[in-house]
C-alpha positions in Angstrom: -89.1 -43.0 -42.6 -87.2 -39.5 -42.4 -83.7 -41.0 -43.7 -81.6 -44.1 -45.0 -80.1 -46.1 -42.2 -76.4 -46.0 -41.9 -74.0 -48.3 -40.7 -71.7 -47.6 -37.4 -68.0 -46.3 -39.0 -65.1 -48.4 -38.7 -63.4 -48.2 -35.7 -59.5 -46.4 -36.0 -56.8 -49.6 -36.7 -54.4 -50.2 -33.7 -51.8 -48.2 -35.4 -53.6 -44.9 -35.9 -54.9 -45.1 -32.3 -50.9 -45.6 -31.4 -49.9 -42.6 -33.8 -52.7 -40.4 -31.6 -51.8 -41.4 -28.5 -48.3 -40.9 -29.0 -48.7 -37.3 -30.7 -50.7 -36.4 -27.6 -47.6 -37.7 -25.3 -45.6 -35.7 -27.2 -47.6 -32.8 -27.3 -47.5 -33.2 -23.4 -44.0 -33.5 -22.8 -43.4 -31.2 -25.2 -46.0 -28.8 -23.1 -43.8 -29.7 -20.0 -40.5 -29.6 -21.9 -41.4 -25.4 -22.4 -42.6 -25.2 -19.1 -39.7 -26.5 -17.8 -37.5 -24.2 -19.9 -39.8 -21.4 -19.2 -38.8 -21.6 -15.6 -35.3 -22.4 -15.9 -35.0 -19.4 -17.6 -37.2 -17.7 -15.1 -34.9 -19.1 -12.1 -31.5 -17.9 -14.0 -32.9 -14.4 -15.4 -34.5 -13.2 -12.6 -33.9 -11.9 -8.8 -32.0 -14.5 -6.9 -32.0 -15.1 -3.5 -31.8 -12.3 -0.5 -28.2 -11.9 1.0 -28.4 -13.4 4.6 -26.8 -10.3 5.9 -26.4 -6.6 4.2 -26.5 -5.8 0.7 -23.8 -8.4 -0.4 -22.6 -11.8 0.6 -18.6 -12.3 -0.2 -17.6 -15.6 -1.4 -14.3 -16.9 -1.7 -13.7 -19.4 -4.3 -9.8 -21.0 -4.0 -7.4 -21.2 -7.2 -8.1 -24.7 -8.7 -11.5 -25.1 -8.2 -13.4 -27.3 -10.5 -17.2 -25.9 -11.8 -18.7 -28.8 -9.1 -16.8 -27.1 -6.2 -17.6 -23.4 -7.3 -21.2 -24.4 -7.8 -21.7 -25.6 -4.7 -20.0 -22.6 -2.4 -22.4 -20.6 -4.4 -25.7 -22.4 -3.3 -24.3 -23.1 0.3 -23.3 -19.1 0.7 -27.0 -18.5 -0.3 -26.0 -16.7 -3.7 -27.6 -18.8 -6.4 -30.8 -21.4 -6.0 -29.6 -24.2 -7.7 -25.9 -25.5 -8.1 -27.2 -27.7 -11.2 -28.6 -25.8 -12.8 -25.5 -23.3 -12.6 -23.2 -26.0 -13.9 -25.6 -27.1 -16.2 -25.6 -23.6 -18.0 -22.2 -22.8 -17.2 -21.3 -26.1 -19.5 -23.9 -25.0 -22.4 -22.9 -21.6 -22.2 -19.3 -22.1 -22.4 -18.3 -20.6 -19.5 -17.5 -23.1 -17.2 -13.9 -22.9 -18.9 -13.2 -19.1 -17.6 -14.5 -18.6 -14.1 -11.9 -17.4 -12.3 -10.8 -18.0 -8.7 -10.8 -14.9 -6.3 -12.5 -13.3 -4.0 -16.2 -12.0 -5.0 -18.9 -9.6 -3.2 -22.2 -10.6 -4.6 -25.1 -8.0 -4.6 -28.4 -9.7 -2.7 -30.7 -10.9 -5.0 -28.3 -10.8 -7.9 -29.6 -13.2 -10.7 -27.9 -16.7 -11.5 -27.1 -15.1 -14.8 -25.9 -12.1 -13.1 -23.6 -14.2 -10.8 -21.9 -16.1 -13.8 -21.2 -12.9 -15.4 -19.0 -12.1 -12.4 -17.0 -15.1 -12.4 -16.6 -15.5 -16.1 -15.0 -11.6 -15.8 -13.5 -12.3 -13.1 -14.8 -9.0 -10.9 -13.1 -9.8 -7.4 -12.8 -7.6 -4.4 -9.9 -6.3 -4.5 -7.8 -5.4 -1.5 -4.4 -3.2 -1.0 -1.8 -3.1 1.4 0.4 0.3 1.0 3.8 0.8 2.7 5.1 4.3 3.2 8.1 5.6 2.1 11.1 5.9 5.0 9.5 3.4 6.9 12.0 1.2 8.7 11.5 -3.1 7.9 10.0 -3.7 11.3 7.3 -1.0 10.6 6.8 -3.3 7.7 5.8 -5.8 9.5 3.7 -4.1 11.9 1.4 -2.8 8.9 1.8 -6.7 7.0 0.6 -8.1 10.2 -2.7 -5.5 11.1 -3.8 -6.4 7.8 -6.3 -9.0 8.2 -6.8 -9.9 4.4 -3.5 -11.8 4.9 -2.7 -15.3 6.4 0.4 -16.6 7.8 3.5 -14.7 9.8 7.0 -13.1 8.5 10.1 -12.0 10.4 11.8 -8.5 9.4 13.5 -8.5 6.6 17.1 -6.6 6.1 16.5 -2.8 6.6 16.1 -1.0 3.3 15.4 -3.8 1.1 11.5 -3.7 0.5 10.5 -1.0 -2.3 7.4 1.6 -0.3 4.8 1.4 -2.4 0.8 0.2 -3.0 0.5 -3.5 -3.3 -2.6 -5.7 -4.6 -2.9 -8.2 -2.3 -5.8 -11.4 -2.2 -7.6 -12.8 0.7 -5.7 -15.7 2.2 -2.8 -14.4 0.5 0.7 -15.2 2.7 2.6 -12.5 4.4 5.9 -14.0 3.4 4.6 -14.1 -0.3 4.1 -10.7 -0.3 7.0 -9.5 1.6 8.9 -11.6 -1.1 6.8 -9.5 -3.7 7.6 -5.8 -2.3 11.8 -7.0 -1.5 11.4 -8.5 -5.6 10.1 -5.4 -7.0 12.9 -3.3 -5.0 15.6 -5.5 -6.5 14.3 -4.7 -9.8 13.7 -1.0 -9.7 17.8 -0.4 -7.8 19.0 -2.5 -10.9 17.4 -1.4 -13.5 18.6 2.4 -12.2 22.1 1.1 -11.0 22.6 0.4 -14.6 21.7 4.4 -15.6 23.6 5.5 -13.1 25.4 9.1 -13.2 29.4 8.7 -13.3 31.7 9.8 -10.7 29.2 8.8 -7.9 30.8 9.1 -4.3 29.8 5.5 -3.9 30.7 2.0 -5.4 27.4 -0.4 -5.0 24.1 -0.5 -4.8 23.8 -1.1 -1.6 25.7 1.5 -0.7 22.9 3.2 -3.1 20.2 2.5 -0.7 22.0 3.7 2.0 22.3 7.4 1.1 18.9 6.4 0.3 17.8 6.5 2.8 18.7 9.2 4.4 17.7 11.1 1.8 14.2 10.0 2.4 14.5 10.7 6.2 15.5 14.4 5.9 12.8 15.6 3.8 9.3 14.7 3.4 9.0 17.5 0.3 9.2 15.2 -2.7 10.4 18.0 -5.3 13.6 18.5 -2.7 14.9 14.5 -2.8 17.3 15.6 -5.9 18.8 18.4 -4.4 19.3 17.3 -0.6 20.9 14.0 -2.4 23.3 16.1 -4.0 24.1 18.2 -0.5 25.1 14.7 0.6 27.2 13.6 -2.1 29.2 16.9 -2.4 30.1 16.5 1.3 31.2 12.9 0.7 33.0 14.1 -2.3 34.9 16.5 -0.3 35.0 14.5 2.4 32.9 16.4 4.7 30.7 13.9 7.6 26.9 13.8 6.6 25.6 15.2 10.1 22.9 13.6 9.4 20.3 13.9 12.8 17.9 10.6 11.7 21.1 8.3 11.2 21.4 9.3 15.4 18.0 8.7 16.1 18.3 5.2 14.1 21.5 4.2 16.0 19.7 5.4 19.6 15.9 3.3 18.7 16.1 2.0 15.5 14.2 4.8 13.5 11.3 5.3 16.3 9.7 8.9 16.7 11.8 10.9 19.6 8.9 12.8 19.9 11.7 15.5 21.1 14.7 17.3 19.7 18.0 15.7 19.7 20.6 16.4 22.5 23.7 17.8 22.7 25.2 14.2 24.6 23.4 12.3 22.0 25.0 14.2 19.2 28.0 13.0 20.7 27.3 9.6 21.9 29.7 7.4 19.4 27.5 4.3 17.7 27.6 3.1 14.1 24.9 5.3 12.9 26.2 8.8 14.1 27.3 10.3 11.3 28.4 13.6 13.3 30.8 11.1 14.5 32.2 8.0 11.7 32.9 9.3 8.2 31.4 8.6 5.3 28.1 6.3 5.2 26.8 4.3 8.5 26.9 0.5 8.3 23.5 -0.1 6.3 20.0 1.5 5.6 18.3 3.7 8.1 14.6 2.9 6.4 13.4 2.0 3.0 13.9 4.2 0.7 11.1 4.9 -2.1 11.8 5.3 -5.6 12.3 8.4 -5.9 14.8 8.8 -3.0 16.2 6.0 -5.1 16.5 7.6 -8.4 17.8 10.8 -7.0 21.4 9.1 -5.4 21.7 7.8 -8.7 21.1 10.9 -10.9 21.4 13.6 -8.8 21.5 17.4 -10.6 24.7 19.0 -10.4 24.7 21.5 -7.4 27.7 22.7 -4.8 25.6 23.3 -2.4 26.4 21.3 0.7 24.2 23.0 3.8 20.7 23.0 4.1 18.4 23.7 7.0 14.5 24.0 7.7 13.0 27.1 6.0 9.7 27.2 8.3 7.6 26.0 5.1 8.1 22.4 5.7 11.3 22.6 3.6 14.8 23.6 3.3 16.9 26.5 2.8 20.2 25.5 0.6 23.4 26.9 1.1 26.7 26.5 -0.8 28.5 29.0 1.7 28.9 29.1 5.2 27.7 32.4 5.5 24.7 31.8 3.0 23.9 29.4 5.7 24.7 31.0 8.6 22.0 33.4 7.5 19.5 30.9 6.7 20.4 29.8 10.2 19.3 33.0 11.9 16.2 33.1 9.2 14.9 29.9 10.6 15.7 30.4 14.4 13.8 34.0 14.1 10.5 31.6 12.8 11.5 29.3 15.9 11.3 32.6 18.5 7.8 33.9 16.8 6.4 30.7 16.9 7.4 29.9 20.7 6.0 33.3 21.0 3.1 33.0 19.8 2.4 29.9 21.7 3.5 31.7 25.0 0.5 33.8 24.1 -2.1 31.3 23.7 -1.2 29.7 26.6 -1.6 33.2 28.8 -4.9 34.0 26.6 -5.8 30.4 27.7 -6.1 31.4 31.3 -9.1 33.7 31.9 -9.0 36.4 34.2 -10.7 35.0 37.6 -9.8 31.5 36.4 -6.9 30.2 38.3 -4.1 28.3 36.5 -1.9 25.6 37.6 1.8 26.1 36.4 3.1 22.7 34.5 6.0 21.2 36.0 9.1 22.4 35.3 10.6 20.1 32.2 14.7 19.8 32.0 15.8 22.3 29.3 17.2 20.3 26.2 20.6 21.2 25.8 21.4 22.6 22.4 24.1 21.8 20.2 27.3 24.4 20.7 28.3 26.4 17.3 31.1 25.2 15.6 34.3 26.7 15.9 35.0 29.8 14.1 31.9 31.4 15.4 29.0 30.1 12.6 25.7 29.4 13.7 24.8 26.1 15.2 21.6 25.0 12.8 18.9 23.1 14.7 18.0 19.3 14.2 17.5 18.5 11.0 19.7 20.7 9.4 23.5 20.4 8.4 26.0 21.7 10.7 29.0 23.6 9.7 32.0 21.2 8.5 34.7 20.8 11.1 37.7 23.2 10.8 
């Protein structure tokens, strides 16, 4: 015999074989457990899903929604794979409390992680609407109405009562509520300098404020010269001179529009409410909306006694306190006006190549111009002051 005999072991109890095969089913879901984490992970660190157009897709979430809601717009606009497992780590992570409404561009293939970041930080598309200073309220409306950000429809409001500037607007957003916003944020501004006001001001309210306003704002578009062409108009009203004012005309002939032409003399003398070479004082109400700083410069406007201006050929004004300073400022500018026609004369006849023929335009009616005043001083063109009545 080569070795002792020995007997079979004992076979494992019924509880050890239950304590092995329950550490192996643990071992397995535990296996599965970081598998499953592994690619949950995998599916919220890495590339999501391909925009279906572009480089982006835009989603719009609305004001209220819950996490369910915004979870599923994400995975219906194609932005995120899974809408649980978004909510799932939005809930874990904490951030399910601060996603914010808006409207949101997400890059293609921007990961879930990625995707909550912009939410929680709320990183919308943002979108402007911006109304120019001196535009009249139905001009408002014109640019509130091309904008198709906005939702909904709004009638004019009262001239001169919406403050010109850049506004933030959101997708969906209501005309009227915005409107509202712009007329809101002009109330504030004319009170808040209504109550800095200079003393002695030719003028009694606010709205009478916004009136000389703006024409202020419609006689210049050189912001430095607002302060001083306000104070041309308020040492004529203090002395009682008419404003001669050419836009107040052209608002009481269209309502503001472009002439796309000089005034005439018969306009100039046509009577309505607006023509302030014919009523004294201030028209009935706002020509435009004045911005700001038309705004500010009725109200504080620097001491001056200079009550003339007229164009300088710059894009300005010349300022006269005299009549014969501005008579001769008058001649200055109407010298620019003969070069310039001139010159154009020129380039048309250069235009025509020897050997080439021409065909004449048709002749145009001459636009009358304005008579001088009496007395014998120059007669300025549109858009300057004329003389004060003898």
């Amino acid at each position: 015999m080569t070795g002792a005999f020995k007997p079979p072991g004992r076979p494992p109890s019924p509880l050890r074989r239950l304590i092995i095969a329950g550490g192996s089913a643990l071992a397995t879901i535990a296996a599965i457990a970081v598998i499953g984490v592994i690619v949950l992970a995998w599916m919220f660190m890495t590339y999501g899903p391909a925009a279906k157009a572009g480089d982006s897709t835009v989603v719009v979430l609305r004001q209220g929604a819950g996490l369910a809601e915004i979870s599923n717009t994400l995975e219906r606009a194609g932005t995120i794979r899974s809408a649980t497992l978004f909510q799932v780590i939005a809930k874990f992570s904490g951030a399910a409390r601060k996603l914010r409404a808006g409207e949101y561009e997400i890059p293609t293939r921007a990961s879930m992680s990625a995707v909550l970041d912009q939410l929680r930080d709320g990183k919308v598309v943002r979108h402007f609407v911006t109304i120019p200073e001196g535009v009249t309220s139905e001009r408002v409306v014109e640019i509130l109405m091309a904008n198709d950000v906005l939702t909904g429809s709004v009638p004019a409001p009262p001239e001169g009562t919406v403050l010109p500037e850049t506004y933030e607007i959101q997708r969906g957003e209501d005309r009227a509520r915005v409107l509202q916003r712009m007329m809101d944020a002009r109330d504030r501004l004319l009170a808040t300098l209504w109550a800095k006001r200079k003393d002695g001001l030719p003028f009694s309210t606010p709205d009478e404020a916004v009136i000389l306003a703006s024409i202020v704002e419609k006689e210049t578009g050189v912001a430095s010269e607002r302060p001083r062409v306000a104070a041309v108009f308020i040492n004529r009203l203090r002395q009682g001179i008419r404003l001669e004012s050419d836009p107040t005309i052209i608002y009481g002939l269209n309502g503001g529009k472009p002439l796309g032409r000089g005034l005439r003399v018969s306009e100039l003398a046509q009577p309505n409410a607006y023509n302030t070479y014919q009523i004294d004082g201030l028209p009935p109400g706002p020509i435009a909306n004045p911005g700001r700083a038309a705004l500010a410069a009725v109200l504080d406007p620097p001491d001056t006694n200079e009550i003339f201006f007229v164009a300088d050929g710059t894009g300005g004004h010349a300022f006269a306190a005299t009549l014969a300073e501005h008579n001769q400022n008058v001649l200055r500018w109407r010298a620019i006006e003969a070069q310039r026609a001139a010159a154009k004369a020129a380039a048309a006849a250069a235009a025509g190549a020897p050997g080439q023929p021409t065909t004449p335009a048709p002749a145009q009616p001459a636009v009358p111009v304005a008579p001088p005043a009496p007395a014998g001083p120059v007669s300025p063109p549109p858009g300057g002051l004329r003389p004060p009545a003898k």
